[in-house]
C-alpha positions in Angstrom: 94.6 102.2 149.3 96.4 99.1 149.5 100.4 99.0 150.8 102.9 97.5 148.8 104.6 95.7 151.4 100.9 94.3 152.7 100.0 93.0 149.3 103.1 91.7 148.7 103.3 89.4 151.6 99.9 88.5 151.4 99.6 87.6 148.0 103.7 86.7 146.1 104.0 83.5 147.0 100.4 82.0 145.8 100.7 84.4 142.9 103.9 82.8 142.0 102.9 79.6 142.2 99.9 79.9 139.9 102.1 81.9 137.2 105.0 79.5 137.6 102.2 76.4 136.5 101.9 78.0 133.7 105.0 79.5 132.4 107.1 76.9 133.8 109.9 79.5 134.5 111.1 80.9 137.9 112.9 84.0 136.7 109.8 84.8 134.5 106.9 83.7 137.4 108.7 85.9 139.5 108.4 88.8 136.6 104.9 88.5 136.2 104.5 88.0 139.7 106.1 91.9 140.8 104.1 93.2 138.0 100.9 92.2 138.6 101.3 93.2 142.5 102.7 96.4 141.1 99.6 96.7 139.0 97.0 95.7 141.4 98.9 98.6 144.4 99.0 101.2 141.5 95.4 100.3 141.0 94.3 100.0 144.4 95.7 103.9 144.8 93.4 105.0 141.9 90.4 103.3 143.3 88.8 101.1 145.8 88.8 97.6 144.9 86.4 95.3 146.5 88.1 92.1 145.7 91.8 92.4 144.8 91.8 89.0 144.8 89.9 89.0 141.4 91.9 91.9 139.7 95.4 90.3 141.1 94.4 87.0 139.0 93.0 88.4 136.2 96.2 90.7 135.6 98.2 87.3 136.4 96.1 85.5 133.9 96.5 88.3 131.1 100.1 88.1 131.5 101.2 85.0 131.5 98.1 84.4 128.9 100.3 87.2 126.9 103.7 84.8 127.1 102.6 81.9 126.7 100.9 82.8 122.8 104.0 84.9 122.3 105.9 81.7 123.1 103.3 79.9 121.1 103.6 82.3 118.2 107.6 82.3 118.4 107.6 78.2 118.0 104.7 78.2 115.2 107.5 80.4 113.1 110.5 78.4 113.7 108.7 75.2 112.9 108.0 77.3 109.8 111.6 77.5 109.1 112.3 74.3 110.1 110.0 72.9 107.4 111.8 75.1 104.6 115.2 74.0 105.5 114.0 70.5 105.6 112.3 70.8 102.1 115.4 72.2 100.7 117.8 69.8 102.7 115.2 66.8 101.4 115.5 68.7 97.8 119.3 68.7 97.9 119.2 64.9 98.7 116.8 63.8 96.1 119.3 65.9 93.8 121.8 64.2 94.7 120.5 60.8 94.8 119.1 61.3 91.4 122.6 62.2 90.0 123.8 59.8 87.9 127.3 61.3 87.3 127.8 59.1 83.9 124.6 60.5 82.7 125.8 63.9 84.2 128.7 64.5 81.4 126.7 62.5 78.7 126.0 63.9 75.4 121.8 64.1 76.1 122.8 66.3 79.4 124.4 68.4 76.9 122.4 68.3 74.6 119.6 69.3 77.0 121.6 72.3 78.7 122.2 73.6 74.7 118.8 73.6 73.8 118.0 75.4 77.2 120.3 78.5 76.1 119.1 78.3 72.5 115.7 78.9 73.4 117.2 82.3 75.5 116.7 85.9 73.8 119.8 86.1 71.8 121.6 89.0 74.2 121.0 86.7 77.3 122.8 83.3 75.7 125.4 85.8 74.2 126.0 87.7 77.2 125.8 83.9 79.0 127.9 82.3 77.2 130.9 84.9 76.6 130.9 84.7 80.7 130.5 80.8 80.9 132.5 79.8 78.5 134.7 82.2 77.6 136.0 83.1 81.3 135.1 86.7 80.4 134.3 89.0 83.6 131.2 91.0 83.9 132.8 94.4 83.8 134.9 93.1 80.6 131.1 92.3 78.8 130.0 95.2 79.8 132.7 97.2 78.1 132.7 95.1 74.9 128.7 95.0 74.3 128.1 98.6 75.5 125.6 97.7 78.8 125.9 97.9 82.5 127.3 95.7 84.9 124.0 95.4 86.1 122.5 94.7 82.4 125.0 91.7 82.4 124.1 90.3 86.2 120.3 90.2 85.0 121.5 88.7 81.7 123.6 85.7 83.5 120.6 85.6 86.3 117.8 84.6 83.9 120.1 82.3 82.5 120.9 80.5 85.2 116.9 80.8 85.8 116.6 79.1 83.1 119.0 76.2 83.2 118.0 75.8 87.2 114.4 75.4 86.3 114.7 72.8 83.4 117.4 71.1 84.6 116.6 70.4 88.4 118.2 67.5 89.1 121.3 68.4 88.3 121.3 72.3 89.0 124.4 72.0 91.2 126.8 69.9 89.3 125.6 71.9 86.1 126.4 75.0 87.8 129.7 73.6 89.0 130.9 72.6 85.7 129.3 75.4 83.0 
């Protein structure tokens, strides 16, 4: 069996060294460092190790090895996010950019958004259109059409479903002003 305080001096300062290469960060080389020499005394009280040399690095290896694609892993998935905020930021921009706001409140945009709720179920443009455009609450449709709160949410959802997916462009501004 190995002593702690024997290894320790014999072998932290290297050990750090060849961690803090790869990690690139004292607080966690110095981490990896105690548990690897914790791992390799525990070890050495178990059994006799002919080179602890070898079974110091290795454990070294497989831990920083561990960070490092955990790291790896972490900034694959905000790249990920990145990409879907800058798709939806680039979307919003093109939207924009593609507004034409005299063509926005023309008579073919209105035409357009009419034809859009004609070709709803007749419940859905009903229940849309006594919410839309006759500033009537959900609870208040509800009551007068004999369905839940919820019924009417799904009912104004696949509306706006509707209208969002045939009228891209413009989804935002027709949202602000139906």
């Amino acid at each position: 069996m190995l002593n702690l305080n024997t290894i320790y001096s014999t072998y932290y300062r290297k050990s750090f060294l060849f961690v803090k290469s790869y990690v690139q960060n004292d607080q966690l080389a110095e981490d990896i460092t105690s548990e690897a020499i914790i791992a390799l005394w525990e070890k050495s009280k178990e059994t006799t190790l002919e080179t602890p040399e070898a079974y110091l690095i290795t454990c070294l290896r497989n831990k920083a090895l561990n960070y490092l694609k955990q790291k790896q892993h972490h900034n694959e998935t905000l790249a990920l996010i990145s990409d879907d905020a800058q798709f939806e930021l680039t979307c919003r921009i093109s939207s924009l950019e593609a507004c034409d706001p005299q063509e926005l409140l023309s008579k073919e945009l209105w035409e357009r958004i009419n034809l859009i709720l004609a070709s709803l179920p007749d419940r859905t443009r009903l229940i849309f259109d006594l919410n839309r455009f006759n500033d009537k609450t959900y609870e208040e449709i509800a009551k007068e059409l004999g369905v839940s709160v919820k019924g009417v949410e799904y009912h104004i959802s696949k509306a706006l479903k509707a209208l969002r997916d045939n009228l891209k462009d413009y989804y935002y501004l027709v949202i602000f002003f139906i």
